[in-house]
N, C-alpha and C positions, 0 to 999 in steps of 0.2 A: 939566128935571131928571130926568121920565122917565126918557130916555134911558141917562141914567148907572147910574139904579138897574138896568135892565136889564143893560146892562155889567157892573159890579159882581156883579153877581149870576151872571150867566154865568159870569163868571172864577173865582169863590167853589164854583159847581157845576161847575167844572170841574177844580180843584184838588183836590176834596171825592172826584171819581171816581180820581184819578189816586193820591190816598192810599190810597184803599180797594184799588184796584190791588195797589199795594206790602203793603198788609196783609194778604190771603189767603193763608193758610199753604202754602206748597210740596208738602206731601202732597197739597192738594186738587188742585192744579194738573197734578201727575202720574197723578193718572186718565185712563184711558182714553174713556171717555165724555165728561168736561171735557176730554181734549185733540181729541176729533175734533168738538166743539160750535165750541171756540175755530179752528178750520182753517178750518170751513164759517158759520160765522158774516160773516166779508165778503165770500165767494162770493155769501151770502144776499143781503143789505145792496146788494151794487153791481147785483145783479140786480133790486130793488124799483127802486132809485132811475132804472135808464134802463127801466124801466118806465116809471113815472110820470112822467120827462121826457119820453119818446117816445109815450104815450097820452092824456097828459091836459093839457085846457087849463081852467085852471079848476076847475071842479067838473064839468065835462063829458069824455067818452071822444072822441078823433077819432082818423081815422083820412089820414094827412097825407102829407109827404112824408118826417119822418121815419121813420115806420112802413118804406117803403121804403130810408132809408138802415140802418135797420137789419136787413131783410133779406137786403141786401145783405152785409152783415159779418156774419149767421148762415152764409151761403151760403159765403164766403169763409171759416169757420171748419173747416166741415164738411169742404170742399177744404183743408184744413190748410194755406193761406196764411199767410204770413209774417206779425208786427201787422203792421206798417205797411202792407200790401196791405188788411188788414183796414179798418182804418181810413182808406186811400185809396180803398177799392169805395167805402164809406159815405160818404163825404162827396160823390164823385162822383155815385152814384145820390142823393143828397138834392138836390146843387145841381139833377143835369138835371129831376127831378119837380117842382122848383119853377120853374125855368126853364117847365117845360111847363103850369106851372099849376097843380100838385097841392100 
């Protein structure tokens, strides 16, 4: 039953953000400050999270084969590569590091 309550409750908090969303007055929204917060806000976000997909196992830091496939699609950014090259170096360089044992 757990379970459910947790459901429930997620859905309830999630509905609960999505009101408050709709409820912020439009003046706030057309600030300047508030509109370049809301820009770089999931630039922020998707940058934490392949962080911590790509460094961390656990409660521990490694340093792995992703680590390298992610270098690879830095490299491949900096070279202004297409996505999907970006995302081809990366997956390529991850399989061969584990391939080799990394």
């Amino acid at each position: 039953m757990n379970t459910w309550i947790a459901i429930g409750a997620t859905a309830l908090g999630c509905y609960a953000v999505k009101l408050a969303g709709l409820l912020v007055p439009a003046g706030l929204l057309e600030r300047p400050l508030v509109r370049r917060f809301a820009a770089l806000l999931p630039v922020a976000l998707l940058a934490a999270l392949t962080a911590q997909q790509t460094f961390a196992d656990g409660h521990a830091l490694v340093l792995d084969a992703r680590a390298a496939g992610l270098t690879a699609a830095l490299v491949a950014i900096v070279l202004r590569a297409p996505f999907l090259l970006v995302v081809a170096a990366a997956v390529v360089v991850t399989a061969g590091a584990r391939a080799l044992g990394g």
